[in-house]
C-alpha positions in Angstrom: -19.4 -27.8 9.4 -16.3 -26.3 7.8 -15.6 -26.9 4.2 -11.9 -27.5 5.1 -10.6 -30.4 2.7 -9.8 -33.9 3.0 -8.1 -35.2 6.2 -5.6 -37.0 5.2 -5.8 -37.4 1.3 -4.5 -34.0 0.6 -1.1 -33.4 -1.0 1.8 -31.0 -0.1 2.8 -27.6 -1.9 6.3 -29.1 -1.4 5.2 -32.3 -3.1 5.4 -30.8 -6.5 8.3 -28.4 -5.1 10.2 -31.9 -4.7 9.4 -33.8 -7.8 10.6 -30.6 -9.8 13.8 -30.5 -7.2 15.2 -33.4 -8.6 15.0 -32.3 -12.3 16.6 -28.7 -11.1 19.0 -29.9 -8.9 20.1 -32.5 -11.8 20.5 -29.0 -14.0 22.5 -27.5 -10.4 24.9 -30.1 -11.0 23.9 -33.2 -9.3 21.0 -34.6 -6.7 21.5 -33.1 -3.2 20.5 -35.6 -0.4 16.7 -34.2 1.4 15.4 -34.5 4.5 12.5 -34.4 5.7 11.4 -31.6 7.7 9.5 -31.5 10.5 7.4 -29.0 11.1 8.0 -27.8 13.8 -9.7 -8.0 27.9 -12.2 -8.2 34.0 -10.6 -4.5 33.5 -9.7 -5.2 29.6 -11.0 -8.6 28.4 -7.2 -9.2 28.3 -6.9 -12.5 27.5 -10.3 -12.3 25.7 -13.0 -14.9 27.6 -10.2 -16.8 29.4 -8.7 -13.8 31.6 -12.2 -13.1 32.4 -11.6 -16.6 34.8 -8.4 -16.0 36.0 -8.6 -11.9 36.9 -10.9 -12.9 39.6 -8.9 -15.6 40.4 -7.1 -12.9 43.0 -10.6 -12.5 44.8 -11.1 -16.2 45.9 -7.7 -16.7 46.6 -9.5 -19.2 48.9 -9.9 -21.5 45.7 -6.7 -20.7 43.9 -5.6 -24.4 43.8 -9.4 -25.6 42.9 -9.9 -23.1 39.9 -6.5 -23.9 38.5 -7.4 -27.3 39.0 -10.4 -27.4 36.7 -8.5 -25.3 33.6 -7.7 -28.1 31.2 -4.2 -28.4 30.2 -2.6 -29.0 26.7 1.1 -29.9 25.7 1.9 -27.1 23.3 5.9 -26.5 21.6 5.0 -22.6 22.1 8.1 -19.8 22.4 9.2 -20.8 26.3 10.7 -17.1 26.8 9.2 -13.6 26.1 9.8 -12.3 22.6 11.9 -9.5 22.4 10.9 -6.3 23.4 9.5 -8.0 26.6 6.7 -9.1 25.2 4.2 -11.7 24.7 1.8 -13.5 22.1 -0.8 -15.3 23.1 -2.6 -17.3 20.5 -6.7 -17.5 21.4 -8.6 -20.1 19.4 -12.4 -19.9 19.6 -13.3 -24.2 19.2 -16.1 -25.2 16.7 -15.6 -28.8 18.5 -19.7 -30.2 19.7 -17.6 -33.6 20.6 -15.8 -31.9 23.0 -18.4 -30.6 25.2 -19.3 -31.9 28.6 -23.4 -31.6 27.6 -24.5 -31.5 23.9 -26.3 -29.1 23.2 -29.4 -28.6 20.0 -28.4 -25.0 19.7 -24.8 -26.1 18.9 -25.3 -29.2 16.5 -25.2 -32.5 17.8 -21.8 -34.7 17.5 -24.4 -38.4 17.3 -25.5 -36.2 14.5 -22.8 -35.7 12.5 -21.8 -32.4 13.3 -18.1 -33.5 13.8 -15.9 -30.8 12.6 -13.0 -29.6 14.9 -12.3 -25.7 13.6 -10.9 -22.5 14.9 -14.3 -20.2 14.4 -12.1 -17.5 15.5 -8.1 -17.1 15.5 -6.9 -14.1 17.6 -3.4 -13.0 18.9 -3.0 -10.8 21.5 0.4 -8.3 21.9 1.6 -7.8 25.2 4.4 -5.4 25.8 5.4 -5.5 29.7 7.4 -2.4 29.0 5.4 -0.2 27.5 2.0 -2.1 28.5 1.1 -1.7 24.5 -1.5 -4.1 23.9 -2.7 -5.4 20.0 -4.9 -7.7 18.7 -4.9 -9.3 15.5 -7.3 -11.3 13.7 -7.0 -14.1 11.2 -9.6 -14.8 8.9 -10.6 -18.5 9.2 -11.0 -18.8 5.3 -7.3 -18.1 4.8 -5.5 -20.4 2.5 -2.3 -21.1 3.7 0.5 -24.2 2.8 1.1 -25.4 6.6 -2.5 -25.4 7.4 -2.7 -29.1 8.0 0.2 -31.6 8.8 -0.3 -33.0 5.4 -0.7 -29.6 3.8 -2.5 -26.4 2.3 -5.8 -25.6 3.4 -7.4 -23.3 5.4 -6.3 -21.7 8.7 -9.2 -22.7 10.7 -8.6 -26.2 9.4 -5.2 -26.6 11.2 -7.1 -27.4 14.8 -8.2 -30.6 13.3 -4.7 -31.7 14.2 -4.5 -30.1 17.6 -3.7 -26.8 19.1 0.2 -27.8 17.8 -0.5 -28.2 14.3 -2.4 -24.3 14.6 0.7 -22.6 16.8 3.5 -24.5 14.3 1.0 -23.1 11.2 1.1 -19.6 12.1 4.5 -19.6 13.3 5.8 -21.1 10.1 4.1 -19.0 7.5 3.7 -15.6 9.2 6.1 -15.5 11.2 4.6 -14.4 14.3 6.1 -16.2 18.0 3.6 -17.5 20.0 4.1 -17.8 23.2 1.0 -19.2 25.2 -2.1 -20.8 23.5 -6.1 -20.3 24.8 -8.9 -22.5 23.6 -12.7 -22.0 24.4 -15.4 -24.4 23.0 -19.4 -23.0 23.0 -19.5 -23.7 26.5 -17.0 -21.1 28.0 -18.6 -18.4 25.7 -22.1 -18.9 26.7 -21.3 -19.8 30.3 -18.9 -16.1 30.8 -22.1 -14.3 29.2 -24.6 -16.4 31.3 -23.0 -15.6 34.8 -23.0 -12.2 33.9 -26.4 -11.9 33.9 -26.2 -11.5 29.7 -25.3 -8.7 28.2 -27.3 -5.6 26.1 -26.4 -5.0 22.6 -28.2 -2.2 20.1 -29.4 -3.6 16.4 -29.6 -0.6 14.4 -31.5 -3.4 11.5 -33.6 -6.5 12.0 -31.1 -9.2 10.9 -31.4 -13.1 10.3 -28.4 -16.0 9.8 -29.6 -19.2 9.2 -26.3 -20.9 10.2 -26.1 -19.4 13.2 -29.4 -18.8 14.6 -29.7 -15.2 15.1 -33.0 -13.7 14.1 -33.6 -9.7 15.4 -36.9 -9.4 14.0 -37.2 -5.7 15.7 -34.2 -3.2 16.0 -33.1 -1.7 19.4 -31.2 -2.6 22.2 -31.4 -5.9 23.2 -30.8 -9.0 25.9 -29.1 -11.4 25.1 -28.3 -14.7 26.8 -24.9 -17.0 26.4 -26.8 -19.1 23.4 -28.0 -15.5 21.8 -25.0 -14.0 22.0 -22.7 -16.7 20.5 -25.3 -15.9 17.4 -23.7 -13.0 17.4 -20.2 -13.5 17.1 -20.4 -16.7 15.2 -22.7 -15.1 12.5 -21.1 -14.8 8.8 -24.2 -15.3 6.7 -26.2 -12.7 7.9 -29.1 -11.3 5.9 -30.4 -7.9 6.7 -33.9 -6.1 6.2 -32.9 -2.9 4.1 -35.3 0.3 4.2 -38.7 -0.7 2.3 -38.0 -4.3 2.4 -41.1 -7.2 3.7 -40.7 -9.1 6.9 -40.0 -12.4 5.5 -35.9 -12.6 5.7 -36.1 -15.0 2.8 -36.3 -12.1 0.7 -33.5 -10.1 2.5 -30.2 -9.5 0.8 -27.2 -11.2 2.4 -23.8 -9.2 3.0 -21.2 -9.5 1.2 -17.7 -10.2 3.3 -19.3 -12.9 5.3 -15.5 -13.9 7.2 -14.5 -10.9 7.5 -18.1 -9.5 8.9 -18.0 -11.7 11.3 -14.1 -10.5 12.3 -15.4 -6.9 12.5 -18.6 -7.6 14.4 -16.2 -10.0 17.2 -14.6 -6.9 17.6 -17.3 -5.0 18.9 -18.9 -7.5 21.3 -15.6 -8.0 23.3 -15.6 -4.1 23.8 -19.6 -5.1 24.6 -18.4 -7.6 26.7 -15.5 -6.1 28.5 -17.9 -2.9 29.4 -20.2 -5.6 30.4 -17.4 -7.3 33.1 -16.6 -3.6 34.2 -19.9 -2.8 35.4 -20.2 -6.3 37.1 -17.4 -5.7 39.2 -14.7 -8.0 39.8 -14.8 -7.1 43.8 -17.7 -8.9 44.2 -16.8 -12.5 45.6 -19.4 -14.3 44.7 -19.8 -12.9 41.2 -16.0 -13.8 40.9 -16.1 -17.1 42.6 -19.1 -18.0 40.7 -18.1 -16.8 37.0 -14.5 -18.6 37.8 -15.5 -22.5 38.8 -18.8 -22.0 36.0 -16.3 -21.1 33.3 -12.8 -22.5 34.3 -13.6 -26.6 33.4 -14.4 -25.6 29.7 -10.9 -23.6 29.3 -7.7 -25.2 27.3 -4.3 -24.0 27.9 -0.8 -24.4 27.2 1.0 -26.3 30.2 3.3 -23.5 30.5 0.0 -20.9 31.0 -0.3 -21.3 34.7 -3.3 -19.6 36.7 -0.5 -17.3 38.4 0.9 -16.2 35.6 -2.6 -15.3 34.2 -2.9 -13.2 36.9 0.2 -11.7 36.7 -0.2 -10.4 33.3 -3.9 -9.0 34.3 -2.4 -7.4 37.1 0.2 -5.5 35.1 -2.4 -4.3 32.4 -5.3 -3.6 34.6 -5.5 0.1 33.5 -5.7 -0.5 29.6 -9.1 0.7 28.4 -10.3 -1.8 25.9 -11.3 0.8 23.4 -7.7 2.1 22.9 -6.5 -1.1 22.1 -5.6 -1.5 18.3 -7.6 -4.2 16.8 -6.2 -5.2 13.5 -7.1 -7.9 10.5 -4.8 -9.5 8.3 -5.4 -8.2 5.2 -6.8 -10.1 2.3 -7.9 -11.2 -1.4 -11.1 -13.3 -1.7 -10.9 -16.0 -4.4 -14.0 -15.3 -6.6 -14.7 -18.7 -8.6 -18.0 -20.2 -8.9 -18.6 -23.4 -6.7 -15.7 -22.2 -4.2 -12.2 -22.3 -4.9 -10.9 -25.5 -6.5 -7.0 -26.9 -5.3 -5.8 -30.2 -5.8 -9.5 -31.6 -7.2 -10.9 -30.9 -4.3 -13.8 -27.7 -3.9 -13.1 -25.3 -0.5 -15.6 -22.9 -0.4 -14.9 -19.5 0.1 -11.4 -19.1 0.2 -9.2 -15.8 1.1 -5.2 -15.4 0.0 -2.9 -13.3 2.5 -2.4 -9.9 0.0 1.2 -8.3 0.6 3.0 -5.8 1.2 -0.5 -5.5 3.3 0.8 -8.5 5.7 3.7 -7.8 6.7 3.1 -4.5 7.5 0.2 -5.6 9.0 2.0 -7.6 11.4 4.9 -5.2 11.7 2.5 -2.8 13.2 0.9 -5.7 15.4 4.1 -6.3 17.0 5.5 -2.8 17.4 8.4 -3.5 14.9 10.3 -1.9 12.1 9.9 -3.2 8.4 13.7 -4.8 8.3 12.8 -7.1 11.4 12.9 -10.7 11.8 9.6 -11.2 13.4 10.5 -13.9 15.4 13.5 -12.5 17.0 13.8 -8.8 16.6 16.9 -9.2 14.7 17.5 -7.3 11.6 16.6 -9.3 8.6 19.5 -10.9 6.4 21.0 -9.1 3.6 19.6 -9.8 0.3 23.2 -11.2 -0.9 23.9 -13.2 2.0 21.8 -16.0 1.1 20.2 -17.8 -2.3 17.1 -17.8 -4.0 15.2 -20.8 -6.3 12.6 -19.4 -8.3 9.6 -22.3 -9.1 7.3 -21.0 -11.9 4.1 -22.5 -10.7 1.3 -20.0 -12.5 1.1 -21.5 -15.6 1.9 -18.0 -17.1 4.8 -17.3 -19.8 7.7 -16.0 -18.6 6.8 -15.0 -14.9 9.4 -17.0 -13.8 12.0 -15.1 -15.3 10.3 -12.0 -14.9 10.5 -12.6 -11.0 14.1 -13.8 -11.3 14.9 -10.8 -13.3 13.1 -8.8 -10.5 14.7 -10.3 -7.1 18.6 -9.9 -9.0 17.6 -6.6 -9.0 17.1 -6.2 -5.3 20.6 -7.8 -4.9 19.5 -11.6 -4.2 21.8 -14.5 -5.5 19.5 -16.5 -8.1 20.0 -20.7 -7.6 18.2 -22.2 -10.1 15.1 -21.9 -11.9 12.1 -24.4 -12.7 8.4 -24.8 -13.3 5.3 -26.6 -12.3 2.0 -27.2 -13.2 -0.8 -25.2 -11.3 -2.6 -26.7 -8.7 -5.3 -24.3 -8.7 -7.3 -22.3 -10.9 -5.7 -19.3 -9.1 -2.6 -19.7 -6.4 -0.9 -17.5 -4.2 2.7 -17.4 -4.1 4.8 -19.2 -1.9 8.1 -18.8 0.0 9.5 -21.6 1.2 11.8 -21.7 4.2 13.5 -25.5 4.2 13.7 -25.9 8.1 13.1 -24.5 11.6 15.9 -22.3 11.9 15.4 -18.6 12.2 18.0 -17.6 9.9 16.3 -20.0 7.2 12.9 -17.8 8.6 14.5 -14.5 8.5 15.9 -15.3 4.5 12.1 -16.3 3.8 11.1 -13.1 5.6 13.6 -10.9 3.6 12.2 -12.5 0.2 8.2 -11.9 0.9 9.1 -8.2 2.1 10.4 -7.6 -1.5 7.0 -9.1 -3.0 3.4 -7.4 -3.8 0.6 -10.0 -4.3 -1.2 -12.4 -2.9 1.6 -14.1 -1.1 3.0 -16.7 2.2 5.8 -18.1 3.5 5.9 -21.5 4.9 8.0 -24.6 5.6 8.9 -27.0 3.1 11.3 -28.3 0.4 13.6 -25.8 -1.6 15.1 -26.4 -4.6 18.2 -26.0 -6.4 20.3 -26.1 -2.5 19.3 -22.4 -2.0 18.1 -21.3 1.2 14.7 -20.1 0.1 12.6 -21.3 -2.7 10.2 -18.7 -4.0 7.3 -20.7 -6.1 5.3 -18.1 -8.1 1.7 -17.5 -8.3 -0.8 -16.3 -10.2 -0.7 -12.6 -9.2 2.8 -11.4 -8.4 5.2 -8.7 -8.7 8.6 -7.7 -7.2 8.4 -4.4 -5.8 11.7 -2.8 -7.9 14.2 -1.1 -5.3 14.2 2.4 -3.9 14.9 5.1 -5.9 17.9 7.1 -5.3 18.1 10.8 -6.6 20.9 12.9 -6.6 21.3 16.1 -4.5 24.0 18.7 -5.1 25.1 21.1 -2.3 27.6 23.9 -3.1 29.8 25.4 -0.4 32.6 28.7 -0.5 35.8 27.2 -0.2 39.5 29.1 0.4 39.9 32.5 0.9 38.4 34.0 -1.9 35.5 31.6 -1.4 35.9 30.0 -4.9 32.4 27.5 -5.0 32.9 23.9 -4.8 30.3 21.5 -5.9 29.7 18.0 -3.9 26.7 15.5 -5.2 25.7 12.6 -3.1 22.9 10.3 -3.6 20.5 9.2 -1.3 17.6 6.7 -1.3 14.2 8.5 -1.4 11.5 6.9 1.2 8.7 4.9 -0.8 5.2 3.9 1.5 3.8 0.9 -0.6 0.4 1.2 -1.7 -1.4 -2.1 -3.1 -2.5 -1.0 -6.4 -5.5 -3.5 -6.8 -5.1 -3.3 -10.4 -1.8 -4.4 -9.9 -2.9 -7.6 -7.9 -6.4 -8.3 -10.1 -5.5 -9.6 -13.3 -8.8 -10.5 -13.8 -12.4 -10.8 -11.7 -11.5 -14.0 -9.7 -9.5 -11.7 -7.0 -11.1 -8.8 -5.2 -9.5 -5.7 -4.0 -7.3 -5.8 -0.7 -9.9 -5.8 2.4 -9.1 -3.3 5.2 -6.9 -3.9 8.2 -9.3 -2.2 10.3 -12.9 -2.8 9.8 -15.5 -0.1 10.6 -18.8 -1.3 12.1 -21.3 -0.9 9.1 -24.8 0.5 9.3 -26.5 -2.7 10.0 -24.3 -3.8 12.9 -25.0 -4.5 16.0 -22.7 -2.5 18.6 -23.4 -0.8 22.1 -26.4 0.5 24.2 -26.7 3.4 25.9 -28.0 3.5 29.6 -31.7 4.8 28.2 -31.3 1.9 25.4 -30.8 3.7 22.0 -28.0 3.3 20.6 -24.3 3.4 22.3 -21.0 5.2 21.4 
């Protein structure tokens, strides 16, 4: 099980943001009335495991109406219309839930046993562009610590499907920014069953490897078959030990690797290329491989209502020719919270916790969606102008001055300060907050504009503001405010008149910066790591492809 916080005990960021709001506001000149907001790849394995059951969809047309049937249907608020661009984001959730299934299952943790928990194992988006048939992926680490997690507040990402596939799409939305536009859940079931009806599938293990939590134990390196149960040890390993060079059989003794969330992100990676190789050389011609993999795996797929069967098809149909292995596969970028016992927040312990690490993000997701850096991510629009909205500053680090010192910093980028205030720390370290006080994308885009000014461990998300301004930005423990570009002069002489007398013009430009996270700059102390990588090379221990003589693949 996930160590995810309370259910329902847990407290609001914007609790605190709206106790202090009344003591600003009275300092703004008066109470303002609140309300309360409400939040609001089988050619590529395309749509991950679920296209895999709707691609061959077109060769039993026969049982069209029978295999849409069995797809399970969820009401999801997702974006009705394709982003801009012509494009779309689908949201894929891979479903910790043993309650769920149709048939417990041993391997899986039984629910009459307690193993109740209802998390997202794995939180993917994939970037469709019907115009330029550009396709992304982007990873979320489940351990990330965001505010909107749950309805009632912060915890971790993977926490939010405890309140439905809503609470998850509205969670994303609202702190990153990113539109979703179709949402795709599969439990243990629909793994194992796609990797069953295939026949399995090979992979190469360059190391003998063990997880305890998972299952896996390769006690002898090479390549591999594995069924649907061994392969979901696979991708669902993040506490895997490995046998080093000159170490003893026993994996007791074997060192465990470091990373574990973001491991398991990289190695996911690699199995859907496994995977989509895997469909490839299966054929999707073959009618009864089709027919068969279809009706097997269709009844354990969720959708959205508005992610019918035909429309499936019609998005594999238009990206049939992408090659898996050219398609950009991307992780948001991150801090892990290094505190003894797990990371403590509101009294309560989390476990390993990771904070989103900007500028990293947003470029991150700039790059994910094909967009330039002044971009309102949910529309396409440029973002607001720094002076045509306010700003609250909350001082919520618990360290002199930063408050000011972040003030001092966002006047200089041109944004119109509306009050300061403080509050006490929640946790032994936070990330810093920007709050975005309703649905609206302008109030979005003003958020947007704020965090793209901000280097740190840092988030946006929906709640209270202070002070009547349009965004609040409550601080953290680790945060700076990139200063503005540079501007240098340049002077450019010219002849002038007929006896070419010189003339002398000076103009000013802005010189082009590329922010770099300075670790140093982000690590006041040991409790933060360094910045992980957006993309994550396969390490030595890895498992990854075979080759048709069974040593090890490309």
């Amino acid at each position: 099980m996930s160590n995810s916080g309370p259910p329902s005990s847990h407290v609001p960021n914007g609790a605190r943001l709206e106790a202090l709001g009344q003591a600003v506001d009275a300092r703004q000149g008066g109470a303002r009335h609140r309300q309360r907001v409400k939040r609001s790849r089988a050619r590529i394995i395309l749509i991950t495991l679920a296209t895999v059951v709707v691609v061959i969809v077109a060769a039993v047309a026969g049982d069209y109406w029978y295999i849409n049937h069995l797809i399970n249907h969820v009401n999801v608020a997702t974006e009705t219309q394709q982003t801009y661009n012509n494009s779309e984001n689908i949201l894929l959730v891979g479903s910790t839930t043993r309650c769920g299934l149709k048939v417990q299952n041993k391997a899986y943790g039984l629910c009459s046993q307690g193993v109740t928990g209802v998390n997202s194992d794995v939180v993917m988006i994939l970037h469709l562009n019907l115009t330029t048939n550009r396709v992304s992926i982007l990873s979320i680490p489940r351990d990330l610590f965001v505010p909107n997690a749950r309805v009632n507040g912060a915890n971790k990402i993977d926490a939010a499907l405890y309140n439905g596939p809503q609470q998850l799409v509205t969670a994303i939305q609202e702190d990153f920014g990113i539109p979703i536009n179709h949402y795709v859940e599969l439990n243990f079931d629909t793994f194992a069953e796609v990797v069953n009806v295939l026949g399995g599938i090979k992979m190469y293990f360059p190391m003998s490897v063990f997880d305890a939590y998972s299952g896996l134990y390769v006690r002898t390196p090479g390549c591999i078959q594995l069924n649907g149960t061994r392969a979901l040890q696979v991708v669902r390993a993040r506490h895997l030990q490995i046998r080093f060079p000159g170490q003893g059989t026993d994996y007791r003794n074997w060192p465990q690797e470091a990373l574990s969330d973001l491991a398991r992100i990289r190695r996911d990676h690699e199995f859907l290329k496994v995977l989509a190789d895997a469909v490839k050389a299966k054929g999707i011609a073959n009618p009864l491989t089709d027919q068969r993999l279809a009706t097997s795996v269709a009844r354990y797929l969720t959708v959205d209502q508005g992610l019918t069967t035909s429309a499936l098809l019609s998005l594999a149909e238009h990206f049939h020719g992408i090659s898996v292995s050219s398609v950009p596969e991307l992780t948001v970028p991150v801090v892990l919270v290094q505190t003894a016992g797990g990371y403590l927040y509101q009294g309560y312990y989390y476990g390993d916790v990771e904070f989103p690490i900007d500028p990293g993000v947003t470029q991150t997701i700039d790059r994910f969606l094909d967009v330039g850096p002044g971009v309102n991510t949910m529309d396409g629009k440029p973002l607001p102008k720094a002076s045509s909205f306010t700003v609250s500053v909350v001082d919520g680090s618990g360290i002199p001055n930063e408050g000011h010192v972040v003030v001092a910093g966002l006047r200089r980028r041109g944004f119109v300060i509306h009050g300061i205030g403080s509050a006490a720390p929640f946790g032994v370290r936070e990330e810093t907050v920007v709050y975005h006080a309703n649905n609206s994308e302008a109030s979005l885009a003003a958020a947007q504009a704020v965090l793209h000014t901000i280097e740190g461990p840092a988030v946006m998300a929906l709640g209270h503001t202070t002070a009547g301004a349009t965004v609040t930005v409550l601080t953290g423990s680790d945060v700076i405010v990139i200063a503005p570009p540079r501007r240098v002069s340049a002077t450019t002489t010219t002849l002038k008149g007929k006896h070419h007398h010189p003339a002398t013009t000076t103009t000013t430009r802005p010189v082009t910066q590329i922010t770099v996270v300075d670790p140093s700059a982000v690590k006041h102390d040991n409790s933060l790591s360094a910045p992980t990588d957006v993309t994550q090379a396969l390490q030595p221990w890895d498992p990854r492809s075979c080759a048709p003589n069974g040593t090890e693949g490309p």
